[in-house]
N, C-alpha and C positions, 0 to 999 in steps of 0.2 A: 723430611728428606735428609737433614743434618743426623738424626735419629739414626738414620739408615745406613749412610754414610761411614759413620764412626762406628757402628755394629757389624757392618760388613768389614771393614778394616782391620777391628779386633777380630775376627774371626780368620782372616787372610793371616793375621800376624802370630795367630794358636795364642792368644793370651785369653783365656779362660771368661767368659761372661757369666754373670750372676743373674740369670735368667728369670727367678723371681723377685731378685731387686730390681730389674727393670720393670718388672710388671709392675710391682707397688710404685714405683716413681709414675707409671700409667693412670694407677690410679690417684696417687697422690695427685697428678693435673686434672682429673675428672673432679674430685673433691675440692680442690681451689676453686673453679669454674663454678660449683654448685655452690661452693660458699659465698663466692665474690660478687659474681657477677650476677647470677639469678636472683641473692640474697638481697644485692642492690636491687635492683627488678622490683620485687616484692616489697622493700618500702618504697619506694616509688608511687607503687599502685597506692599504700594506703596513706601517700601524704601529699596531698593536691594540690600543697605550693609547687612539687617537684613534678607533677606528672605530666607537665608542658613538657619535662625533658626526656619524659619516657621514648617516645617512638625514634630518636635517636639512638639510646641508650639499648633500644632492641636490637635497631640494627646492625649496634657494634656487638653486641652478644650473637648473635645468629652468625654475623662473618669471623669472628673467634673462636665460634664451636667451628663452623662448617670446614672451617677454610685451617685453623694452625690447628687447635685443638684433634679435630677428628682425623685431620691429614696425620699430623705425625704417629698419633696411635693407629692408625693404620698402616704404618709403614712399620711400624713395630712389633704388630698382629703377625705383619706378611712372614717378619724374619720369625717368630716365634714355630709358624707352619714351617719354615721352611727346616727348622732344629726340629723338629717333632718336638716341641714344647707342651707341656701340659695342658690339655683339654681344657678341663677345668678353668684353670688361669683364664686361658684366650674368652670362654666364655663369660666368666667374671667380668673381665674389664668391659664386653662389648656391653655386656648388660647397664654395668654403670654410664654408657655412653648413649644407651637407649635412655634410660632415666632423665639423665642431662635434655636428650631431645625431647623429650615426652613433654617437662616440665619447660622447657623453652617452647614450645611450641604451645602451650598452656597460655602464654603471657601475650602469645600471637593474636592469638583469638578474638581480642579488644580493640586492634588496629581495624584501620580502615579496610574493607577486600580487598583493593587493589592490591595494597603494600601486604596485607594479611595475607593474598594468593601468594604474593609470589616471595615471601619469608620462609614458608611452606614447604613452595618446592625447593626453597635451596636448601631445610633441611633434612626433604628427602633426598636430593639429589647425593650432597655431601655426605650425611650420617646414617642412611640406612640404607641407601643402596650398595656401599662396598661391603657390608657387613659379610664375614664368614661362614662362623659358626651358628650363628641364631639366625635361622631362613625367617623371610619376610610372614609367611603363613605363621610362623611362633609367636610376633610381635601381634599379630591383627586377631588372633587367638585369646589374647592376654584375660579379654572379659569373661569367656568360658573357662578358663583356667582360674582366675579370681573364683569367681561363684563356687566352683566345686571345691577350691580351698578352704572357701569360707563355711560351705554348708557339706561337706564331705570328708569322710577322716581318711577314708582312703583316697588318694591324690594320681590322678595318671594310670599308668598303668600299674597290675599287679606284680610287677618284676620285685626279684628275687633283693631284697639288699646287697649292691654289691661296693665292696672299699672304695676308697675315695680319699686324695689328702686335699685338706682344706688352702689354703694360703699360707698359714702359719707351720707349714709340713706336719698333722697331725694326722691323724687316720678318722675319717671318717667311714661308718657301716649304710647308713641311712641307702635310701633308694636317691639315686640321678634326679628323678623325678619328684619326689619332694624337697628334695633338695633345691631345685632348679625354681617348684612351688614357691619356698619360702623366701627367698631371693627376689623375686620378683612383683610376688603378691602378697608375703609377710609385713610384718611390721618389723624386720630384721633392722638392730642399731647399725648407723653407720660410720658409727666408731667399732664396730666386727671390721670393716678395712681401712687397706692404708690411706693414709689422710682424709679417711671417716667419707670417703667415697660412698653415696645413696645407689640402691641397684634397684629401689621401688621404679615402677610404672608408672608413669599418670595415666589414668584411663581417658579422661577430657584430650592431654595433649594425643596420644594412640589415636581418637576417633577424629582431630583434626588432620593428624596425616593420611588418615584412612580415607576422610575425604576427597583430600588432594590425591592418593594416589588413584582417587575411582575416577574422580573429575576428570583430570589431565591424562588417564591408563599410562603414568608415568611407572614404571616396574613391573605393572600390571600384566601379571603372568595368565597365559591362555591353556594351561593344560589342566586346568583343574573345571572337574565337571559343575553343575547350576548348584547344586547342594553345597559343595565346598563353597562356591562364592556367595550363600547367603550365611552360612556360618562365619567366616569371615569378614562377611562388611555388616550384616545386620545391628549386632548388641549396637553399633557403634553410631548406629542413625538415634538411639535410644540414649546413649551416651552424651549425646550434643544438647537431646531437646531435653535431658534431667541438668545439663550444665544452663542451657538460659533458662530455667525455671529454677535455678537456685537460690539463694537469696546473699550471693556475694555482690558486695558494697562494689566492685569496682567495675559490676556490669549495669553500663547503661541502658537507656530503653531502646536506642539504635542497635550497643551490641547485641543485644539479650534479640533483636528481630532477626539478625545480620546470620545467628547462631543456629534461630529456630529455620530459616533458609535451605542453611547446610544439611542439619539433619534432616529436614524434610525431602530435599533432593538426594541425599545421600540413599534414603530410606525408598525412593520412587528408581532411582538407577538400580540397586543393588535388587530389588524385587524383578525389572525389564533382563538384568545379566543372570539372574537366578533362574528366571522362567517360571515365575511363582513355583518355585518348591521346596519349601521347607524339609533339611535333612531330616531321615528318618533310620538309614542303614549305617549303627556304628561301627561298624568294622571297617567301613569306606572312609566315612565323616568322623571325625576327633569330636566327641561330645556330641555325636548327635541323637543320642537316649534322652540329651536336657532339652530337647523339644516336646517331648511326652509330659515334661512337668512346663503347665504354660503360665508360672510364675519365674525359671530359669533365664537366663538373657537370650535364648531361642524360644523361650516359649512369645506369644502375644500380648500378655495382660499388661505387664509395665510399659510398654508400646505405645498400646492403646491407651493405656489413661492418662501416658503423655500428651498425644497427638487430642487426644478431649481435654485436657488442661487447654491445648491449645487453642482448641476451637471457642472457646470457653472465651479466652481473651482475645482472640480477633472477634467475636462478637460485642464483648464489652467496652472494645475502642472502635466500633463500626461506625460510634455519631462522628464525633474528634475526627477520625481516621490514624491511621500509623502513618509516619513520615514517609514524605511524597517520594524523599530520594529511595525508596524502599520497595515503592510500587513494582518497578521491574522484575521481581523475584517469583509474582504471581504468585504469595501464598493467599488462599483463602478458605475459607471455612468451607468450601462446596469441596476442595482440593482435597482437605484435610480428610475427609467421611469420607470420600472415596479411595483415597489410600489405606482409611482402617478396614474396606470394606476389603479390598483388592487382599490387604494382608491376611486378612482373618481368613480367606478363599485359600491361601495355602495350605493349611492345616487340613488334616480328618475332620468331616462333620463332627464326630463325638468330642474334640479336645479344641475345635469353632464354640460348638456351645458352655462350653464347661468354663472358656474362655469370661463370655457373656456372663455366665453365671457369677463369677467370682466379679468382675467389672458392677455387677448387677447390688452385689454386697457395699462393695464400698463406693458405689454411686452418693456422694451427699446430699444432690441435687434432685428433686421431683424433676424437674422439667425436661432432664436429661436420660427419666426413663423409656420413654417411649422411642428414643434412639437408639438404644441397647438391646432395647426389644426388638423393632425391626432388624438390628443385623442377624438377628437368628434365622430371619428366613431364609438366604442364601444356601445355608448348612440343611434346611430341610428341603430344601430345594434340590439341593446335590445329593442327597442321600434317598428322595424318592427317585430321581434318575436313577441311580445308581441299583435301587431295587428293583423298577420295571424292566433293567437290563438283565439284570442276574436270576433267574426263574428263583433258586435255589438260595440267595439271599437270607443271612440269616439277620434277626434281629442284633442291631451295634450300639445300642444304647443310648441312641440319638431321643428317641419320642420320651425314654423315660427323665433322663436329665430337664427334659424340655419341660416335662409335667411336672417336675418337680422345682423349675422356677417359677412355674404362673401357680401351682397352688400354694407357693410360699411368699409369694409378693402382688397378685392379684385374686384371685379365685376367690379365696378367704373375702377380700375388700366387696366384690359384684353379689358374694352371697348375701351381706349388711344391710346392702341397700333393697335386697328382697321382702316384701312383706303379704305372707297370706293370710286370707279372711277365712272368718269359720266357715262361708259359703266357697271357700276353694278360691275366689277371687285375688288375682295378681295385684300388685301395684309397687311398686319404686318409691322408697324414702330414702331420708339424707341427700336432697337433691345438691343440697349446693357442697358436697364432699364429692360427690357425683361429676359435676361438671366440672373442677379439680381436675378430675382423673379421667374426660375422655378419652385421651388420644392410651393410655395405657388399654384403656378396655376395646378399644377399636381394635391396637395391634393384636391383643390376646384373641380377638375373634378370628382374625386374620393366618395365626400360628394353627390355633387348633383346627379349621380347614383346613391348612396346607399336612397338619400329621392325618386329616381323615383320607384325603387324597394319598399321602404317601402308604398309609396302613393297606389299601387295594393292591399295591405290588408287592407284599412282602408275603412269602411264604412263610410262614413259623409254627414253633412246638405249640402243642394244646393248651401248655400250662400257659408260654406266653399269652395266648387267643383269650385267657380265663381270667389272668389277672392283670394285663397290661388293657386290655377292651376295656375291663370294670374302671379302670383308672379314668382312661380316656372319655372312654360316656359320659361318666358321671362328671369329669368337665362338661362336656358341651351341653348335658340336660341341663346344668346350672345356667349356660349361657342362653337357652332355648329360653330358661323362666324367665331371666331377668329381659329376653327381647319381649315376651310376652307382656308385661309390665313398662317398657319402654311405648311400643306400638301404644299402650292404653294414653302414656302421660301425652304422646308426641299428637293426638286427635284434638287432645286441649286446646282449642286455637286461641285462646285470651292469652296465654303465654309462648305465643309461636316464636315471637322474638326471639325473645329469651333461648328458647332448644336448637337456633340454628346451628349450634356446633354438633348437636345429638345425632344430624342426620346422615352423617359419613361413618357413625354408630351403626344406626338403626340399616344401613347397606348394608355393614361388614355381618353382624346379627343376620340378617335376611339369606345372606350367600350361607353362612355357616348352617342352617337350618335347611334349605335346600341343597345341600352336600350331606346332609346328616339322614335328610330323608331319601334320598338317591340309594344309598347305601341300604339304608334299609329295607 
């Protein structure tokens, strides 16, 4: 307000103001702030004689930004709009004040909830609610905008280069949009401003307020349709659970649960306000083409193999347990698979299994294949709907993706353990690689039924009928031999014990051969 004060004065009195001296004193106090106090912060964290004195020391930093720091540059923004002051500039320094928040709210993270809620909101309330120039959708944006800076040479939109002076009054040509890119998600020095002011993002702190503003619908703007609110709050449920899965020292096994919470609620709220629908039309949605690639921060796969890290470790501390004070939060591993399941239902059946597919690759775990397997059936589930409705239905590349997981990671395996005799006689060897890998040959029986069922409602080209059929048959005659060979071992009654797992086999086998003969 003193700020304002003495600029409105000067201005009453016609004595001239130096408009981008002011800005750079703008920044010069964002860059103190970054240097000083955050700087402190950060040893802090990594010196554990001091970090008794830490959760004070935050909350003299959060009422320093919130309260002097972002107040008077806001009151300084105001006069800048109200001179028509350089665009640029205004957006400059806000940016530097989004960094400041991002990375203070970074250091939030490791407090306790309670004190951790509501640090939160006070730096949503104070620092990014009065914001001007940079709408809140631009900050909550920030992960699709990284990605395509990082994996994209063209940034934003295709607009024309047009001039631009930089801070230093130089001419810049470059596009607004790359520009605006490399500011935010570069690795731009921050000695380019004055008093070496940082204008990076932190994507960890961005998805903690993101949290907070979905939590509490503190800002939480109601005009934007289900699409826009899952490009918006999604990367950012992904953003939490990659932050307690990282391997920084200064997160405990509390915070690292406290975190996995967040993003799990984050990621269950934002899918209930989205109405499960993953963007699909970019001309409405800002980046929603990066859902078509489901390695993007809209696509599923880094999602998912978070939320299965996670499941991973609430199983491995299922003897122990996780701490009691913790239980309240209901995460558990039944939660966890239905939220992948729930997600993966957003997508097109074709970019659901392609999904799997790629999950399927870098699976490390045997035991976690028969999980991955099953989430395919939903996708075939919805795509035979989807053909019994539509007479004229064309083939969308669901069954071939499909056939192309089980003969690259099963098919191959069921054929090994086939063995025929010169008399034509079936029989199963490699038993004990075999009971290994039931629950995978179980699901596979279960997929190719549900494509024989789905293949009844699809109308298609001849060529499909000639070489998509030949694909499919020749799966299920392989699965027909190997139950033929099954039935012989499972009459064995001296090892009956032993095959009790065979026999939810030897079902799934039975229906797929009675669906195979139906058809025929």
């Amino acid at each position: 307000s003193d700020i304002r004060q003495t600029l409105a004065s000067s201005t009453d009195s016609k004595i001239k103001i130096r408009w981008r001296r002011a800005s750079s004193v703008a920044m010069e106090c964002i860059g103190l702030y970054q240097r000083l106090v955050l700087g402190r912060l950060k040893r802090a964290q990594s010196n554990s004689t001091t970090s008794k004195d830490e959760p004070s020391a935050l909350i003299d930093a959060v009422t320093l930004l919130g309260t002097y720091v972002a107040g008077s540059i806001y009151d300084l923004l105001a006069l800048f709009r109200e001179q028509h002051s350089s665009a640029a500039l205004v957006e400059k320094v806000e940016a530097g004040l989004i960094s400041a928040t991002s990375m203070t709210a970074r250091f939030v993270a490791h407090q306790n909830p309670i004190q951790s809620q509501q640090l939160c909101l006070d730096l949503v309330r104070c620092c990014i609610a009065p914001l001007g120039s940079i709408q809140l959708d631009v900050i909550l944006l920030k992960p699709l905008r990284q990605w395509e800076y990082d994996h994209v040479t063209s940034i934003g939109n295709a607009d024309d280069p047009s001039e631009d002076e930089d801070s230093d009054g130089s001419t810049n040509t470059r596009s607004p949009n790359v520009m605006f890119a490399e500011m935010v998600c570069g690795n731009v020095s921050s000695s380019d401003n004055p008093g070496g002011m940082g204008t990076h993002w932190d994507n960890a702190g961005i998805a903690l307020l993101a949290y907070r503003i979905l939590v509490d619908r503190t800002m939480l703007p109601f005009a934007y349709s289900p699409e826009f609110y899952f490009a918006m709050f999604y990367p950012h449920s992904g953003a939490l659970l990659h932050l307690a899965q990282s391997d920084e020292e200064w997160l405990g096994s509390e915070t690292r649960f406290a975190i996995i919470s967040k993003g799990i609620e984050l990621l269950s709220l934002t899918l209930d306000l989205s109405k499960n629908c993953a963007p699909t039309n970019d001309a409405i949605i800002p980046y929603a083409r990066l859902s078509s690639d489901v390695t993007s921060p809209l696509g599923s796969v880094g999602t998912v193999q978070l939320l299965l890290n996670t499941a991973v470790s609430l199983s491995d501390t299922a003897a122990g347990g996780l701490n009691n004070s913790n239980s309240n939060s209901h995460v558990s591993k039944s939660k966890v698979l239905e939220l992948i399941r729930k997600l993966l239902y957003c997508y097109p059946s074709l970019l659901h299994v392609q999904s799997v597919a790629i999950l399927l690759q870098r699976c490390p775990f045997d035991y976690l294949e028969p999980v991955l397997l099953d989430l395919l059936r939903p996708a075939l589930l919805t795509a035979a709907d989807t053909a019994s409705a539509c007479p004229k239905f064309e083939d969308d590349g669901v069954e071939d993706e499909t056939l192309d997981i089980l003969e690259s990671k099963i098919l191959g395996e069921m054929k090994s353990h086939i063995f025929i005799g010169d008399d034509g006689d079936i029989r199963l060897i490699g038993i004990d690689d075999l009971m290994s890998r039931v629950e995978q040959y179980t699901c596979t029986s279960l997929l190719l039924r549900l494509l024989l069922i789905r293949r009844e409602g699809i109308a298609t080209s001849k060529r499909h009928e000639r070489v998509g059929r030949s694909r499919l048959d020749s799966a299920v005659a392989t699965l027909i031999e190997f139950y033929v060979g099954l039935c012989k071992m499972l009459k064995d009654t001296s090892n009956a014990n032993n095959f009790f797992r065979l026999h939810l086999l030897d079902d799934a086998l039975g229906e797929l051969e009675r669906q195979s003969t139906s058809r025929s």
